[in-house]
C-alpha positions as CSV (number, residue, x, y, z in Angstrom):
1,X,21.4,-39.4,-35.7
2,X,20.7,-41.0,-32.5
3,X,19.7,-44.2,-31.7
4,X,15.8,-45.2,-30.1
5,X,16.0,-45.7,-26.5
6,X,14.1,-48.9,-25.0
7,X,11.1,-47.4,-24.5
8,X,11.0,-46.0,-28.7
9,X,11.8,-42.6,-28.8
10,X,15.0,-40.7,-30.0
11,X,16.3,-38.9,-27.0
12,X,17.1,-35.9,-28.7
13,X,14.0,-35.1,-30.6
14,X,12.5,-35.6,-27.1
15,X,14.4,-33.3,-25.2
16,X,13.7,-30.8,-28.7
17,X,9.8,-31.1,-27.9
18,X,10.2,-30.3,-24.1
19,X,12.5,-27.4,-25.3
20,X,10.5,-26.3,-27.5
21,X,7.4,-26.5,-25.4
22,X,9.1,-24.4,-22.7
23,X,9.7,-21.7,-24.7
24,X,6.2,-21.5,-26.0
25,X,5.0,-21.5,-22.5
26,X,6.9,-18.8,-21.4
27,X,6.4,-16.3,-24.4
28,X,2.7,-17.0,-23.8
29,X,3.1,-16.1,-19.7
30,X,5.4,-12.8,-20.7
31,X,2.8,-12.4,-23.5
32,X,-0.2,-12.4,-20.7
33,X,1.6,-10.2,-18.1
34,X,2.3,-7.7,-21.1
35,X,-1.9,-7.4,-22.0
36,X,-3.3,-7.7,-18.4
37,X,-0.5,-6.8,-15.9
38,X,-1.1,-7.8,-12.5
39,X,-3.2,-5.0,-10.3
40,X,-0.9,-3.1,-8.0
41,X,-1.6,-3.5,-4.1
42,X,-3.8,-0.5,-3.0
43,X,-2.2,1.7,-0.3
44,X,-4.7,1.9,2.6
45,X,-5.5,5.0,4.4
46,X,-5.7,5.4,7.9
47,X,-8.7,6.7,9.6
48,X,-7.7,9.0,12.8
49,X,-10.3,10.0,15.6
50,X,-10.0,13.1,17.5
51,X,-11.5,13.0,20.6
52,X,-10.8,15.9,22.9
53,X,-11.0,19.1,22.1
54,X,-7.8,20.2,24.6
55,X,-4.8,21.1,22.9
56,X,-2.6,18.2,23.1
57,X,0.8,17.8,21.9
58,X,2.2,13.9,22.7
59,X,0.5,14.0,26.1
60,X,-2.7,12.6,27.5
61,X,-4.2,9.3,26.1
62,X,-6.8,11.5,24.1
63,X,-6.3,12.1,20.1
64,X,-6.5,16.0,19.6
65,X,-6.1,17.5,16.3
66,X,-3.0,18.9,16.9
67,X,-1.6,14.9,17.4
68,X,-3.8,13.3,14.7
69,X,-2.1,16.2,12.2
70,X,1.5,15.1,13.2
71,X,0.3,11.4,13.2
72,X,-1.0,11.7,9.5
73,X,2.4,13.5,8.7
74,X,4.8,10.8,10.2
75,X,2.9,7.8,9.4
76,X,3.0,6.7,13.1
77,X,1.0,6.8,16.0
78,X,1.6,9.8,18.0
79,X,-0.4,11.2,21.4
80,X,-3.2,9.5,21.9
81,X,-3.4,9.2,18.0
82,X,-3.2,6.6,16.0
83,X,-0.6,6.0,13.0
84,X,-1.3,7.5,9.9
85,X,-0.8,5.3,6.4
86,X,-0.7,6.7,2.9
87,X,-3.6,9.8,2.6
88,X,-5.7,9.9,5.7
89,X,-9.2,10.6,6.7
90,X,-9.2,12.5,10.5
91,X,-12.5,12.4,12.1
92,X,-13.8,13.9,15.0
93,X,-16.1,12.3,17.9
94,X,-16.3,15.5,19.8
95,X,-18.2,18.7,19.1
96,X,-15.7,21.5,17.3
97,X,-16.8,25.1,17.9
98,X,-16.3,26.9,15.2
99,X,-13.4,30.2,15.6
100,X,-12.1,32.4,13.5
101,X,-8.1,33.7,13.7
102,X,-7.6,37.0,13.4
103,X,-4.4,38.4,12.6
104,X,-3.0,41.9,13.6
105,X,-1.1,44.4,11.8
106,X,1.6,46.2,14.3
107,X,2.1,50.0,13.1
């Protein structure tokens, strides 16, 4: 049994309140993070504008779709492109003409 220090109180059942009080603290934080865990940080997209409609492959300050493409793949700026970030969006700020591919079967 310990003695009362001058100011009253037993040192020991003291430093068992503070204890004790800790611990309660900390199973109610755990507790909280367990039912409403902290929202993760969102992974921003990047936007890319193309605006030429030449054929650019890292030359030329213009974006062409060709760069924006490879930009969006590497997650870095690339041409006149730039850097893609998580899933991209590429726009375009000049006019596309629409073409078709055609492929041929050698006989």
């Amino acid at each position: 049994m310990s003695l009362p220090d001058a100011t009253g109180n037993r040192p020991n059942v003291v430093r068992h309140r503070v204890g004790s009080l800790l611990l309660r603290l900390s199973l109610i934080v755990i507790l909280a993070l367990i039912l409403f865990p902290p929202a993760s940080t969102p992974v921003f997209a990047a936007s890319i504008v193309v605006n030429t409609t030449a054929d650019e492959n890292g030359t030329g300050g213009a974006c062409s779709l060709r760069e924006a493409i490879t930009a969006a793949n590497i997650n870095s700026a690339y041409g006149g492109c730039s850097a893609g970030s998580g899933t991209d969006t590429i726009t375009f700020t000049v006019m596309v003409r629409s073409r078709s591919l055609e492929r041929r079967m050698m006989m």
